[in-house]
C-alpha positions, 0 to 999 in steps of 0.5 A: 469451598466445599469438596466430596472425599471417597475414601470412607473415613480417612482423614477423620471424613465420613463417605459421601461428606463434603469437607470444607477448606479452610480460607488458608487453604483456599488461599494457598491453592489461589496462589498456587492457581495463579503460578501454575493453573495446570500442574502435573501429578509431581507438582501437586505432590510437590505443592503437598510437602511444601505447604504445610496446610495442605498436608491433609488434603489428598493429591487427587482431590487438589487435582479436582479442585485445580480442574473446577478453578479452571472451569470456573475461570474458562466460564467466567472469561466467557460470560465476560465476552458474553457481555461485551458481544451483548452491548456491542450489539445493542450499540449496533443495533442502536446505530441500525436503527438511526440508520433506518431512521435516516434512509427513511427520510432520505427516501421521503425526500428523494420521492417529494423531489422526484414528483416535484421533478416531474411535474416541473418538467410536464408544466415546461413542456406543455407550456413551449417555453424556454427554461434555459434561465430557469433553475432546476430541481433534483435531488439534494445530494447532487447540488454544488454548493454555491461559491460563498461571498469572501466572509470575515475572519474576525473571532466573530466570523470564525465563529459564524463559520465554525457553527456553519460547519457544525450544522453542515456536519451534522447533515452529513453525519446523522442526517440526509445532506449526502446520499450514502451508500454501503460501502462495497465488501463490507457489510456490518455485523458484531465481528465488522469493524463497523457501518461504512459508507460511500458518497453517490453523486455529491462534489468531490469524494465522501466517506462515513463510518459508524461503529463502536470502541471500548474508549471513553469520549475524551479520550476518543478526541484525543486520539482523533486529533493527533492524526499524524499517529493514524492517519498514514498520509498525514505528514503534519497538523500545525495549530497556528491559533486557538480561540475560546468560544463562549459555550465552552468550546475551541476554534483552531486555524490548522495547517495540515500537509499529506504526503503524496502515495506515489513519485507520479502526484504532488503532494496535497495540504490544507488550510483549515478551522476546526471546531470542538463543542460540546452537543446538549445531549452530552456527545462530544463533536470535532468539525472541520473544513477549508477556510476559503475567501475570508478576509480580515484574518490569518490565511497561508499562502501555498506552498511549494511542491503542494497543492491546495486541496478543499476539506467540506464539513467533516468530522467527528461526533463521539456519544457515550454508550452505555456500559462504557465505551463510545460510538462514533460517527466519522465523515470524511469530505475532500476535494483533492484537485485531481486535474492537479494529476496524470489522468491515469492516476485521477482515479486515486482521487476521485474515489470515495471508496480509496478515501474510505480505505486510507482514512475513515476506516484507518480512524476506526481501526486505530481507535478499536486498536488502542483499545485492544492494547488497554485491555490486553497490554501483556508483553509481546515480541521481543519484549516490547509492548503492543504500542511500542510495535504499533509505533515502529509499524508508524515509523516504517510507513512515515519513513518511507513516505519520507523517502519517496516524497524527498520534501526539500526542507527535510533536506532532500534534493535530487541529483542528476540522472544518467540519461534516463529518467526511469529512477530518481536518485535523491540524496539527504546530509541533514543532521535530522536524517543522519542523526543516530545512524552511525552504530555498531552493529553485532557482526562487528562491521561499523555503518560509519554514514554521513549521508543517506540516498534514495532511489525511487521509481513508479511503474503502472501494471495491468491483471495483477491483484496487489493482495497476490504480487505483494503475497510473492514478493514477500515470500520469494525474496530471493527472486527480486533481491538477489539479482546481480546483488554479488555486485554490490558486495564490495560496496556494501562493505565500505558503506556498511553491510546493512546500508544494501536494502533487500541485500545480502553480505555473503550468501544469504539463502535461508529466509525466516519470517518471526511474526511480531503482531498484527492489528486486530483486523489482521488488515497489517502485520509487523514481523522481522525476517532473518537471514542467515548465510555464510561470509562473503570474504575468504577470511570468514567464508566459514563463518556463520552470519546473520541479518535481520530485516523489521518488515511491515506488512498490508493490504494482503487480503485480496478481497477487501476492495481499493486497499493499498498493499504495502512491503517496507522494511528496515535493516535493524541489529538484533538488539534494536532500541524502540528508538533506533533509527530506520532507513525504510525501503519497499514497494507500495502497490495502489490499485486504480479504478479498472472501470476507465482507461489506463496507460499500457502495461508495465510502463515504468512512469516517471516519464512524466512528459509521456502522461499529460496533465491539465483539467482535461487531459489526453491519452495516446491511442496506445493507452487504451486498455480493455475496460475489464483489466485490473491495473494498479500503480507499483511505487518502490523506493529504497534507501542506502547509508554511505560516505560522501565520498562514495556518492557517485558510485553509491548513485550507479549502484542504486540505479542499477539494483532498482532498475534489476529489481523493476525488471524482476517485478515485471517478469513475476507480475507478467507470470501471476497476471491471469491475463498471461494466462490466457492470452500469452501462453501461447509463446510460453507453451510449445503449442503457441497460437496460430498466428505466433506459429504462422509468424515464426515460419514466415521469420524463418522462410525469409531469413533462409530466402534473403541469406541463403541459410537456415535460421533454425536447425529444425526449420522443415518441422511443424508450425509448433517446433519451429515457434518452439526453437525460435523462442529458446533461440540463444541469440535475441531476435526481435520483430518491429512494424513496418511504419514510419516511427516502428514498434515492436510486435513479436520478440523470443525470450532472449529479446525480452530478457535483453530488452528487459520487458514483456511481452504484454509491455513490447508494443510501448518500446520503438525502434529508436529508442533501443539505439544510442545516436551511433546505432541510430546513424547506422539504422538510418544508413542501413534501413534503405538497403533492408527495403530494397535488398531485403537484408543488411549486417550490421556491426557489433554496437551498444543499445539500450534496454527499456530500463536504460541499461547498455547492452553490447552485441557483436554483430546484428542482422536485419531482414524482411518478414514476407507474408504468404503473399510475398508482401512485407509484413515487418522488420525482424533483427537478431542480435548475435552474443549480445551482452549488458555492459 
């Protein structure tokens, strides 16, 4: 390496020369170079006295040669990524091309079966007959295939099917056997994470990706396979039998179950063949499909809590790319049973695009992720390497599936409930479960456990995008978690201060979010958030604490399209092993199809009686929902540690926190639908709607009409102060209709807090059902005499909210609603000092 000297001739060097350094000293800089690539003014001095070998060198000069071996390495790194983009767009550009080549032929297909189409149907209508018997032909991408005869399961038969499956995947991947079209909001390009394509008219749901990873084929398969490590549904893959074939490849017979994605929908398993070979073009293909009506071979028998669901040809085929790498084509084909499912939730799995989301693009972003780690395996968060915190992110997702399945071979079984039916408590002692939970934590408290509890509920909610719910609940903890979380302190303390998921010990008001990764899509995060507070107790009110939270993040992009957002968390100790045990509480949110019908808004549904199931399904006329609403499915399970002596009130405590936290949820939700918004914010603001205005004066006149008093202080103001008053009134005043099975229609802000609802929910909410069987004894009693006196005071009681929850009153009064006209328009009650219990 040679360098320009300045200073005439100092140091023996004429001006304008270049000097050479000796390999000693190019040596010596280098690894000075890689110990600090930037050293300061009194470093370099430093290095000077310090190395011998330099000494004849001047400071300024070492300075230019730190500045050009920085330089050097900056255009090395670049021409480096110059290259990867180059031979990652010659790949794509390769794939573009087939895909050209394949939608070509599709095309020419589709117009040789359109012409044939039409003249079939001119000859059947010049000729009058009828053709009732007669086949007709369309397009190949909508035939059903036909039901195969029972075949024979013997190696010889597995065989025929496994090279069936093979040439039927091969159709689907490269070929014209499904119409493809592109997936919505992804479009490829060198920065996509690849070509993705949905099915259009073929049975059942499709999806396909094409794209290019930094892995090589076998190590590709590899990965594939173990689908339990990417696929986040995928509970299990058993390989009951391998069989060789004679052109080098395996047969497998899988048994494979999926967790179900939320509390409303029975889980999903598969019985399948799986097919490796190896193509005479040196590609690598992995196929698979549902072994169905064979005989004279092994078969499973269903499974309870499972349903059977139908895997057509999929799979993988894997070419290598020049200058290393694979590219990789994925077709994922399923018949997921959804009559098995409330109707409101068919949508999950009769779509092609949610299929695309939860397992073909996840195949790709776990492959180009391994890949990411291989080449960029530094030590990152809390010490802990990329694969480390990818599994704990795996961990978190299958543990909360865990929970919010409650398979009873996991050890598992549902206690019983209080009445109500909104949260299902589920307990587990199994030694599997527990093992490893009884450890110390930094604080000194001991989560002394031998059993472990779960409660869980689903909730259906309409004009709320997951992406920004999702964004709020975890950035505003404090405005779901510490709802009435005072009363469960005591408890916390017996059953061990971490055992209170989204809790505190004390008062925790500082939230500090310490990001730990993310994948390299940005599709998911993993972060621990630290809580810090002061003791709860009077012995250590002063003393400082600290609780950290290992939280899993996704679905926060509120572009992507059908993506499941997703929160989960786990109470760790600041010095969590890779291997420590997690109890993963949280909330899943799935976005359903807006384009059909859906349940009310803010139903809590695990009222499985109120959706009805079968092949053809029904809904109430109250389930109908504007085409154009947004509605998604919310799913949230939480687990608590505790002694089994503490069961009981363990059970009450977990009731109760969900049910505050699904009251929470639906007041944010109401408060962030664009739809509250426009449509209600006429009794959130003072101005109101006419109709909410003409309503408050018609309550008003009729309770000063019936009871000889005025309602409202300010009850001879305007149409808008008269809403305003009614609506902050202290007491809950509440409207229902005039019919036989009454409902609610209009209610203030305190008959909404006391109902625990909505405004947009309150139609869904009767009479009845506020009312125990003393309240409803007493109404049936009372409501002749409102009919025909116009009014009635009732006694102080209980009721109940449409969480479930007991809500005391010291008295009520019910009166008439008159119209203009003098006619009654509804029912309207008012609940004096009323109460939860």
């Amino acid at each position: 390496m040679a360098m320009s000297c300045k200073d005439g001739n100092k140091h023996g060097i004429d001006n304008g020369k270049y000097v050479r350094y000796t390999p000693e000293q190019v040596e010596a800089l280098e690894r000075l170079y890689h110990e600090c690539p930037k050293p300061s003014s009194i470093r370099r001095q430093q290095l000077i006295r310090e190395c011998p070998i330099l000494s004849n060198i001047e400071p300024k000069q070492i300075k230019v040669w730190f500045q050009n071996r920085r330089c050097r390495e900056k255009q090395r790194k670049e021409a480096s990524r110059l290259q990867a983009v180059n031979r990652k767009l010659t790949a794509m550009n390769k794939l573009l091309m087939e895909e050209n080549d394949r939608l070509q032929k599709q095309v020419s297909q589709l117009v040789y079966e359109n012409g044939y189409f039409r003249q079939h149907t001119q000859t059947t209508t010049l000729g009058a007959k009828d053709t009732s018997c007669e086949p007709v032909v369309t397009s190949g991408q909508h035939n059903l295939t036909s039901q195969h005869p029972p075949r024979d399961a013997s190696p010889a038969g597995l065989l025929s099917i496994a090279e069936e499956t093979l040439t039927e995947f091969l159709s689907k991947a490269t070929g014209t056997a499904v119409e493809w079209v592109q997936m919505p909001g992804m479009k490829p390009g060198p920065d996509s994470i690849g070509i993705v394509a949905i099915s259009h008219g073929c049975p059942g749901v499709a999806a396909r990706a094409c794209g290019l990873v930094g892995l090589e084929p076998t190590r590709v398969a590899e990965i594939l396979k173990d689908q339990p490590s990417w696929f986040r549904d995928c509970r299990a893959v058993d390989v009951l039998n391998v069989l060789p074939t004679a052109n080098g490849g395996t047969i497998e017979l899988l048994y494979m179950q999926l967790y179900a994605p939320t509390t409303l929908a029975p889980a999903r398993d598969f019985w399948l063949l799986r097919y490796t070979s190896v193509l005479e073009d040196g590609s690598l293909v992995i196929c698979e499909r549902s072994l169905k009506n064979t005989q004279n071979g092994p078969t499973m028998p269903p499974v309870q809590h499972f349903v059977r669901a139908e895997m057509l040809p999929s799979g993988y085929l894997i070419r290598p790319c020049e200058g290393g790498g694979s590219i990789i084509h994925i077709v994922d084909h399923m018949d997921l049973e959804p009559w098995s499912v409330p109707e409101v939730l068919r949508p999950l799995y009769e779509s092609s695009t949610v299929l695309a989301q939860k397992m073909t693009m996840a195949a790709l972003r776990q492959l180009r992720q391994i890949a990411h780690e291989v080449s960029q395996s530094n030590v990152t968060g809390w010490g802990r390497r990329p694969a480390a915190l990818r599994s704990l992110g795996q961990r978190l997702t299958r543990g909360f599936n865990e929970a919010l399945n409650g398979f009873n071979d996991e050890g598992w079984s549902v206690m019983g409930n209080d009445g109500m039916d909104d949260v299902t408590i589920l307990v587990n002692s199994s030694p599997d479960k527990l093992m490893g939970l009884n450890i110390s934590f930094a604080n000194g408290f001991s989560a002394i456990s031998n059993a472990v509890l779960c409660a869980r509920a689903s909730m259906l909610l309409q004009n709320v995008p997951p992406a920004i719910l999702l964004r709020f609940l975890r950035e505003h903890r404090s405005e779901w978690a510490d709802n009435n979380i005072d009363a469960y302190s005591a408890a916390a303390v017996k059953v061990g201060p971490w055992s209170l998921p989204g809790s505190r010990v004390g008062s925790f008001g500082n939230q500090v979010i310490l990001p730990l990764a993310h994948t390299i899509e940005h599709e998911e995060f993993l972060e621990v958030i630290k809580l810090e507070g002061i003791g709860h107790t009077p012995e250590d009110a002063m003393m400082p604490r600290e609780m950290f939270l290992l939280q899993l993040c996704s679905g926060m992009d509120e572009n992507a399209i059908g993506t499941c957002a997703e929160l989960i968390f786990a109470p760790i100790d600041a010095s969590f092993a890779d291997d420590a045990p997690l109890l993963p509480s949280g909330f899943r949110i799935i976005p359903l199809d807006s384009g059909k019908e859906a349940s009310s808004p803010n139903r809590t549904l695990d009222l499985a009686s109120a959706l009805e199931i079968g092949p053809a399904g029904n809904r109430t006329p109250n389930d109908s929902v504007n085409s154009g609403c947004t509605r998604s499915v919310m799913t949230i399970a939480f687990e608590f540690a505790f002694e089994s002596h503490m069961q009981e009130h363990v059970a009450s405590m977990a009731r109760q926190y969900v049910r505050s936290i699904i009251s929470s949820v639906q007041r944010v939700a109401l408060a962030l639908s664009p739809s509250h918004l426009s449509s209600h914010t006429g009794l959130r603001s003072p101005l109101g709607t006419p109709e909410a205005q003409t309503l408050a004066r018609w309550i008003c006149n009729s309770y000063r009409c019936y009871l000889g008093v005025e309602l409202l202080k300010s009850g001879n103001e305007g149409g808008e102060l008269v809403l305003k008053t009614l609506w902050h009134h202290s007491d809950a005043i509440m409207c229902c209709s005039l019919k036989a099975l009454p409902v609610f229609t209009f209610a203030n802000q305190a008959g909404l807090d006391m109902l625990e609802t909505t405004l947009v929910a309150l139609q869904d909410i009767t009479l009845e059902k506020i009312f125990d069987d003393h309240g409803k004894k007493t109404l049936c009693s009372e409501f002749p005499q409102i009919m025909q006196q116009g009014f009635a005071c009732l006694q102080g009681g209980i009721c109940l909210s449409s969480m479930g929850r007991p809500v005391s009153y010291e008295r009520a009064v019910a009166w008439k609603v008159l119209n203009e006209e003098e006619n009654a328009h509804c029912i309207c009650f008012m609940f004096v000092n009323w109460s939860f219990v």
